[in-house]
DRENDO-1510 file (C-alpha; in Angstrom, 1 decimal, always signed):
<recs>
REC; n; res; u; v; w
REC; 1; UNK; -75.4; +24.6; -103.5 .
REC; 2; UNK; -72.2; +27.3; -104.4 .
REC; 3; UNK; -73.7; +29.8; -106.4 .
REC; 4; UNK; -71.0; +30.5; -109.5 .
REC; 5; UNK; -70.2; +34.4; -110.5 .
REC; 6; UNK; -72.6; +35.9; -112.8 .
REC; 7; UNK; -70.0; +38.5; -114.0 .
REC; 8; UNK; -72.5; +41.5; -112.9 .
REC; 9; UNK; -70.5; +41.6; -109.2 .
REC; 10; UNK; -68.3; +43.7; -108.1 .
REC; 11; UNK; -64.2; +43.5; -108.5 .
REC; 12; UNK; -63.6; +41.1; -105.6 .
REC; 13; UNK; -60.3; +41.6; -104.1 .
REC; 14; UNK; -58.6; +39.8; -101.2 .
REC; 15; UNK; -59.4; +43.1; -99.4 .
REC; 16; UNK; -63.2; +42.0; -99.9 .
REC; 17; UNK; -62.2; +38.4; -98.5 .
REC; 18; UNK; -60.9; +39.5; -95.5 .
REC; 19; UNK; -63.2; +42.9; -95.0 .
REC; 20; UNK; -65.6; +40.8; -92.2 .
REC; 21; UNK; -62.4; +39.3; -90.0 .
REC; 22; UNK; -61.2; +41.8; -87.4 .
REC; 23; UNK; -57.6; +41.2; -89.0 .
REC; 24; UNK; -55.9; +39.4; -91.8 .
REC; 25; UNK; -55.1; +35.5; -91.2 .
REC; 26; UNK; -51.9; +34.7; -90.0 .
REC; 27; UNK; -49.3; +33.5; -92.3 .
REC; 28; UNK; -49.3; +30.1; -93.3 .
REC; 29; UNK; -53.5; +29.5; -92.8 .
REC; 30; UNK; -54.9; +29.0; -96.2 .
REC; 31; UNK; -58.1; +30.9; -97.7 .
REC; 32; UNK; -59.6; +30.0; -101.3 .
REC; 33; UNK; -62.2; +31.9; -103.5 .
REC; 34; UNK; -63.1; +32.4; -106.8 .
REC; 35; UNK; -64.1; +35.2; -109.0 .
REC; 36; UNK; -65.2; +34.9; -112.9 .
REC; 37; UNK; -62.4; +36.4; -114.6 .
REC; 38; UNK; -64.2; +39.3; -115.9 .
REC; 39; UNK; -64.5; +40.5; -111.8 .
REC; 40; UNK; -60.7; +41.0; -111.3 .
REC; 41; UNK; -59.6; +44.5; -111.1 .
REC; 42; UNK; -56.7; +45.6; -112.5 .
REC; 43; UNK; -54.6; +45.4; -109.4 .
REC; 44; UNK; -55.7; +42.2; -108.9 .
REC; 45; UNK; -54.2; +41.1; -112.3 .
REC; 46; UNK; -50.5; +43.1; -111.6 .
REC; 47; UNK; -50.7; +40.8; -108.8 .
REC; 48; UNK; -51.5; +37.5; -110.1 .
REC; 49; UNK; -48.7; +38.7; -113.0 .
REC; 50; UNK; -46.1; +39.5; -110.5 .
REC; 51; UNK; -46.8; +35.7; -109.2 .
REC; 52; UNK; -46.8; +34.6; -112.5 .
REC; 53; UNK; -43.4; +36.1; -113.3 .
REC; 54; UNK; -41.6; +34.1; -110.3 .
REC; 55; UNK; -42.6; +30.9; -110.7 .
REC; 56; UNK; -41.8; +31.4; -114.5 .
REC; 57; UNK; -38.3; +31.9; -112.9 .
REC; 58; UNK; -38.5; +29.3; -110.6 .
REC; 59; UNK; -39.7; +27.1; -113.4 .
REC; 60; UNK; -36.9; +28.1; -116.0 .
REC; 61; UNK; -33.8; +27.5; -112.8 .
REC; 62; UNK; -35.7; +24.0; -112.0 .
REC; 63; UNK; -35.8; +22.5; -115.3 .
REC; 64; UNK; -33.6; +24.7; -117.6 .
REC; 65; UNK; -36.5; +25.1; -120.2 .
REC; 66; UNK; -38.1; +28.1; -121.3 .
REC; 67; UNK; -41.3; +28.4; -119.6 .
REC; 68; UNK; -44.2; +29.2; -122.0 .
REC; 69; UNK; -44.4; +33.3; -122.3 .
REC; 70; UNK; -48.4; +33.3; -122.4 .
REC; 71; UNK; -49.6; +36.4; -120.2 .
REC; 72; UNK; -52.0; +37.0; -118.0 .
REC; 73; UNK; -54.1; +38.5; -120.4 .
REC; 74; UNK; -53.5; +36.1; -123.8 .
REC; 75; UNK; -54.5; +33.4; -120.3 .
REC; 76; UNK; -57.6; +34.9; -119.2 .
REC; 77; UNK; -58.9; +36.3; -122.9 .
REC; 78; UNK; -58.3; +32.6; -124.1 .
REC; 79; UNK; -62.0; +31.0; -123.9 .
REC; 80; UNK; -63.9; +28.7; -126.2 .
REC; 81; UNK; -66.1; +30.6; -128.8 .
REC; 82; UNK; -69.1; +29.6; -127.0 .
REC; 83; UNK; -67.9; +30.8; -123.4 .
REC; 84; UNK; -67.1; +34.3; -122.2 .
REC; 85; UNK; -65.0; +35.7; -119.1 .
REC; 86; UNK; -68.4; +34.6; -117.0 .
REC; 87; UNK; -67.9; +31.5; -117.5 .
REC; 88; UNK; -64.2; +31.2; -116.6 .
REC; 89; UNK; -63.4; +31.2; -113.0 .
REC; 90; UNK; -60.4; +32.3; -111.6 .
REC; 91; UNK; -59.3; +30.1; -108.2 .
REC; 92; UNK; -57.3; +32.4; -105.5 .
REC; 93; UNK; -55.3; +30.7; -102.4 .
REC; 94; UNK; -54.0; +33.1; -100.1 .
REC; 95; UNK; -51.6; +32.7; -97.4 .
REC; 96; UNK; -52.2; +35.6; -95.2 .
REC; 97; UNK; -52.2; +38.4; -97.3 .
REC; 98; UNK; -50.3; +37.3; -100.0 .
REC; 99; UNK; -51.2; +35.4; -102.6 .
REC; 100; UNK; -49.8; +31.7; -103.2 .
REC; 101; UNK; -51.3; +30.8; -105.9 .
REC; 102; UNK; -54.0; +30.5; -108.3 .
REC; 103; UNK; -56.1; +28.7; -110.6 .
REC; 104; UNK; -58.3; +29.2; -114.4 .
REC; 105; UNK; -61.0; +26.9; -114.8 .
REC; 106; UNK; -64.0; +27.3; -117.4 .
REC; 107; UNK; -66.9; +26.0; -116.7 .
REC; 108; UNK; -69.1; +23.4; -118.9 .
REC; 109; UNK; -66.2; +23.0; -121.3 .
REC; 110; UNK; -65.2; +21.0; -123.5 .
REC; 111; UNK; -69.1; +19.6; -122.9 .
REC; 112; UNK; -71.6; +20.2; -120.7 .
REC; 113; UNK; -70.8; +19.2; -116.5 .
REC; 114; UNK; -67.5; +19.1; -117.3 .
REC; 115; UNK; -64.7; +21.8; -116.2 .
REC; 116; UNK; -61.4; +22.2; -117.1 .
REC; 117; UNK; -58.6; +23.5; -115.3 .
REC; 118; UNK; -56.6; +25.5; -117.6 .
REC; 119; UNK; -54.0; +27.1; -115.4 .
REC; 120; UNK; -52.8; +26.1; -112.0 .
REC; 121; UNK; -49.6; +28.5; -110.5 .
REC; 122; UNK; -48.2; +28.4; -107.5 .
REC; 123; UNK; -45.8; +31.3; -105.9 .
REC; 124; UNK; -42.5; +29.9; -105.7 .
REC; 125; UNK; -42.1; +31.1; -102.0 .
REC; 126; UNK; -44.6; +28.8; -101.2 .
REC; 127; UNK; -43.5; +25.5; -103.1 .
REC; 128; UNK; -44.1; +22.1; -101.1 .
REC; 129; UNK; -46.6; +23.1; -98.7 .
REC; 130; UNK; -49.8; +21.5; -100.6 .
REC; 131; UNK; -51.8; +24.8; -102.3 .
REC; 132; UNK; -52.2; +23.0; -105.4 .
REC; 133; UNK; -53.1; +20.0; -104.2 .
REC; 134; UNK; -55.8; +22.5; -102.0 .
REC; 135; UNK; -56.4; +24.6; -104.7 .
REC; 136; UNK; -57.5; +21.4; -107.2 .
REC; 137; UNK; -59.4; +19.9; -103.9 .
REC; 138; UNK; -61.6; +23.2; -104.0 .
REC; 139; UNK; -61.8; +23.4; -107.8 .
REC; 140; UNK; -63.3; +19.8; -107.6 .
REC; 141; UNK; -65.7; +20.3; -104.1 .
REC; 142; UNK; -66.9; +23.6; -106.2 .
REC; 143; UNK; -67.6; +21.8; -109.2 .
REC; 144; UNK; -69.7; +18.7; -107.7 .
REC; 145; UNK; -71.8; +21.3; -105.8 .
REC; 146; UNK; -72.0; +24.6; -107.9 .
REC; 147; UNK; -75.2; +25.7; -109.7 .
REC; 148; UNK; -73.3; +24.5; -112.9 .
REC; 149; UNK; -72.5; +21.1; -111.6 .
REC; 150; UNK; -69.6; +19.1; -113.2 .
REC; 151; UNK; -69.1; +15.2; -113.6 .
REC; 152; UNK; -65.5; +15.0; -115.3 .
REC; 153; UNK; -62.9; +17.5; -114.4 .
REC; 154; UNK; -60.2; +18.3; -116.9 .
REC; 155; UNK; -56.4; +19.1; -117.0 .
REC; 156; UNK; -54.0; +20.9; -119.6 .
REC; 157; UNK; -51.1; +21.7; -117.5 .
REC; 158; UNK; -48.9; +23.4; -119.8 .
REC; 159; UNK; -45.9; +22.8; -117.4 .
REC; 160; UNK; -45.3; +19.7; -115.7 .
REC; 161; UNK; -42.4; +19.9; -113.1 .
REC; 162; UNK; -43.7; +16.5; -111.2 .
REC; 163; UNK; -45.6; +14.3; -113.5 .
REC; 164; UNK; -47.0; +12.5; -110.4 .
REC; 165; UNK; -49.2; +15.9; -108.7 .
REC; 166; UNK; -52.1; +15.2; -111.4 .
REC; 167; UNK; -52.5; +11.1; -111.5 .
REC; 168; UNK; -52.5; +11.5; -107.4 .
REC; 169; UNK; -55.4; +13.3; -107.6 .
REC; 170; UNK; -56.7; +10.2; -109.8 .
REC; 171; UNK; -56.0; +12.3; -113.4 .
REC; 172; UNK; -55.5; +9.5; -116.6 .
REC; 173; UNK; -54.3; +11.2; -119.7 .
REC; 174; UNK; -56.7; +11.1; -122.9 .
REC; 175; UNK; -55.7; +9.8; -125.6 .
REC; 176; UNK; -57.0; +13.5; -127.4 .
REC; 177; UNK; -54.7; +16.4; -127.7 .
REC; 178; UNK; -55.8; +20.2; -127.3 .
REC; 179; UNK; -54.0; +22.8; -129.6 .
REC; 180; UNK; -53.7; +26.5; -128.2 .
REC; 181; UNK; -52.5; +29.2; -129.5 .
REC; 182; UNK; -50.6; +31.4; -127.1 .
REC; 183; UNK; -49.2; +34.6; -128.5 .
REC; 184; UNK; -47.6; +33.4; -131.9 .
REC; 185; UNK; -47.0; +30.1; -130.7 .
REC; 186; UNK; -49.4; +27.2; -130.9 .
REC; 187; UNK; -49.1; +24.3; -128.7 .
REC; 188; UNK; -50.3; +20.8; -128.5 .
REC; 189; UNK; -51.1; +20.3; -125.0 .
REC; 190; UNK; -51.7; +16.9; -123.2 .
REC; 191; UNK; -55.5; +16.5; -121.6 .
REC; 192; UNK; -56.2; +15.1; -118.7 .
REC; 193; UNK; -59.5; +13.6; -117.3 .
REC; 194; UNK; -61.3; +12.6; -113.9 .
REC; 195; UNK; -64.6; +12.0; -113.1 .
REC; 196; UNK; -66.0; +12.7; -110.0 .
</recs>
């Protein structure tokens, strides 16, 4: 049984992660954790931002749109009126020392035992190598055996460079839309569903 955040812990950087290995993984091995968002610590955040900023670049050269200019705090603050920071969990994949990518889920939303994944980023610099596909593997193995257990996990990806990434992990699109605001904007964002 994974024991979910309370909130009450600690800042858990990637310093922590590493803190009982008698040095950092080589590049290219993969480690995954999570943190409630209201554990990150402020460097943590300038980090996940500076991520955030190149593979809104990346996104904007690949497909010539605009990527959406939500930041990492309107992203983090955004949670359901019944949920807090505790209950949103924030998925980190590290290669080496560096982070590659990372994920937002909240937990028991939009019902109870489901979660959804509201954000899933990857660093440009490490494109093609399978951290989402990891990242949304450990999302799903965290949600079948966490304390808050989960029997549907949902989707709103907000970008979608290959359509294909989400119904290869078995995703169907609802028919329901969900509308978030995101600065000034408000967007009607496709939902996608799985059970597990």
């Amino acid at each position: 049984m994974v024991h979910l955040p309370t909130g009450d812990e600690p800042p858990a950087g990637f310093e922590k992660l590493y803190k009982a290995r008698e040095s950092v993984p080589p590049a290219g091995s993969l480690t995954i954790d999570s943190v409630s968002a209201s554990q990150l610590a402020s460097f943590e955040k300038r980090e996940i931002s500076n991520m955030r900023a190149r593979a809104a670049r990346h996104y904007e050269e690949l497909t010539g749109k605009e990527a959406p200019e939500a930041t990492l705090e309107e992203t983090l603050d955004f949670v359901p009126s019944d949920k807090t920071l505790t209950d949103k969990l924030v998925f980190r994949a590290y290669s080496g020392k560096y982070l590659a990518g990372y994920a937002e889920v909240i937990c028991d939303w939009p019902g109870q035992g489901q979660w959804t994944i509201m954000t899933l980023i990857m660093d440009p610099s490490f494109r093609d190598i399978g951290i989402g596909r990891q990242l949304v593997v450990a999302i799903e193995e965290t949600a079948k055996s966490a304390t808050i257990s989960a029997s549907h996990v949902f989707a709103v990806p907000t970008q979608v460079v290959n359509p294909r990434f989400w119904s290869n992990f078995g995703f169907t699109e609802e028919a329901a839309r969900l509308s978030w605001k995101i600065g000034d904007e408000t967007y009607d964002l496709v939902l996608l569903k799985k059970a597990l």
